[in-house]
C-alpha positions in Angstrom: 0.0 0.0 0.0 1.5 3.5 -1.3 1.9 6.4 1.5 -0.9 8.1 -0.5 -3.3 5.1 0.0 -2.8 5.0 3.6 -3.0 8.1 4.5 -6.2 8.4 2.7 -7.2 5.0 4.3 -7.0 6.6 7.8 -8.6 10.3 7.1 -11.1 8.6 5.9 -11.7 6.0 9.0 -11.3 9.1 11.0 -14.0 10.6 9.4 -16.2 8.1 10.1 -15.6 7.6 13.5 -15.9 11.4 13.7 -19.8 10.6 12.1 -20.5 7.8 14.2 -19.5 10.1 17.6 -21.6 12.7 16.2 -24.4 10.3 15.7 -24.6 8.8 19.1 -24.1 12.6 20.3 -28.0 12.8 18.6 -29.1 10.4 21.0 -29.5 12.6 24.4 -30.3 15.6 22.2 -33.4 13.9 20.6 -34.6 12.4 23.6 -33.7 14.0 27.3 -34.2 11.2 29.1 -31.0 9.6 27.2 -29.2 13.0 28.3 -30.4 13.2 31.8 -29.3 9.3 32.3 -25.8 9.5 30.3 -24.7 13.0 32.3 -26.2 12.1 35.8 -28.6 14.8 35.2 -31.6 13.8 38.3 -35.3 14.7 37.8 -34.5 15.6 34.3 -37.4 17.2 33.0 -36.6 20.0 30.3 -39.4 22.5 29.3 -40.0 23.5 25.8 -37.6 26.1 25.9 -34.5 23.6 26.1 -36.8 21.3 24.0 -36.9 23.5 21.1 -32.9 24.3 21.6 -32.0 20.9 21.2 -33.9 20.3 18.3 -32.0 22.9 16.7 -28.8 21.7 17.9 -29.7 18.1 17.0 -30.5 19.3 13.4 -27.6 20.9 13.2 -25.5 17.4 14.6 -27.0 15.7 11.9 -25.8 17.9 9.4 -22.5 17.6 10.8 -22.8 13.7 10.6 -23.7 13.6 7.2 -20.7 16.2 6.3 -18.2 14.0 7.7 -19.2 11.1 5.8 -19.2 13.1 2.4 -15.4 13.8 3.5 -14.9 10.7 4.2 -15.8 9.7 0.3 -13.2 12.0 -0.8 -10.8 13.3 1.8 -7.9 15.1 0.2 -10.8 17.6 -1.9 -12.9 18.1 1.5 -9.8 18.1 3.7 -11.3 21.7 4.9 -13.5 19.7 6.8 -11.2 18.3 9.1 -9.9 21.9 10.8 -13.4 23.4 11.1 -14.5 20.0 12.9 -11.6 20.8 15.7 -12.9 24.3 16.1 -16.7 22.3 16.6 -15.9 19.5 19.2 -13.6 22.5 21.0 -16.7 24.8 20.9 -18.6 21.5 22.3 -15.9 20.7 24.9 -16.2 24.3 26.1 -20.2 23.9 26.1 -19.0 21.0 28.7 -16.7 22.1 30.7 -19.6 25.1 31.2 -22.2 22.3 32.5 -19.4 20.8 34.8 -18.6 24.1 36.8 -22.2 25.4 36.6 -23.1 21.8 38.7 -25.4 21.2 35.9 -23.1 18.0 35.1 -20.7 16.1 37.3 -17.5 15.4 36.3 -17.3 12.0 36.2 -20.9 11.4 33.6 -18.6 14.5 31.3 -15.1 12.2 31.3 -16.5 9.8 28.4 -17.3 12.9 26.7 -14.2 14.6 27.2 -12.2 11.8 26.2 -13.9 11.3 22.8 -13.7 14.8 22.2 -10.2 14.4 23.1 -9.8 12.0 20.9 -11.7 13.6 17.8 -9.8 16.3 17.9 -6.3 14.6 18.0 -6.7 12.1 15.2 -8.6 14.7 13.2 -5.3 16.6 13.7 -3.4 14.4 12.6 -5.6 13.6 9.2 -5.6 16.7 8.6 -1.5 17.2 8.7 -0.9 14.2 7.0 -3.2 15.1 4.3 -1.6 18.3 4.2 2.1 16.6 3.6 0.5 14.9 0.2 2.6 15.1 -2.7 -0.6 14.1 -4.6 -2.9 17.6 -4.6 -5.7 17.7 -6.9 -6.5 20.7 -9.0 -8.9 23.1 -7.7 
């Protein structure tokens, strides 16, 4: 297998495990019973306020999804993709790290979280630079 093939064999299994993250992160958005058991969240019982927030936000998860496994397809034209979905899961990780010291969520249900986020963004990172360091660049 050439450099170029495996490089472009592991953007593209990142960018599928980046989809799959993103499409279990639907789960507790859609329904807030998932949420409120996953992230310790007692007597969880969100109005329609909340409701109507995570719809949006769930809408725009799914977009997400789907985006990452069009990258995947084709990951040295849509490396882009891979940068702007750091600056996401660190705008997500914030969002976190906001529940934790509000009390909203204790630590220890955010640590999964944290850690997949941690891991997103390193191996999306990575992808990303070894795309970069392709002889093999299409023209635009």
């Amino acid at each position: 297998m050439s450099k170029t093939d495996s490089v472009l064999k592991f953007a593209r299994a990142v960018c599928i495990f980046g989809a799959v993250f993103d499409g279990l992160t639907l789960l507790p958005m859609l329904f807030p019973s998932i949420g409120g058991l996953i992230f310790g969240i007692q007597n969880f019982a969100p109005g329609p306020d909340y409701r109507y927030a995570m719809n949006l936000s769930a809408s725009l998860m799914l977009g997400w999804t789907l985006l990452l496994v069009w990258a995947a397809r084709r990951p040295i034209l849509r490396e882009a993709v891979l940068p702007l979905t750091v600056i996401v899961v660190l705008g997500l990780a914030a969002a976190g790290v906001g529940a934790v010291t509000s009390g909203l969520i204790p630590l220890k249900n955010m640590m999964p979280t944290f850690v997949l986020q941690a891991a997103v963004i390193l191996l999306f990172s990575i992808a990303y630079a070894k795309l970069r360091r392709l002889e093999v660049r299409p023209q635009r």
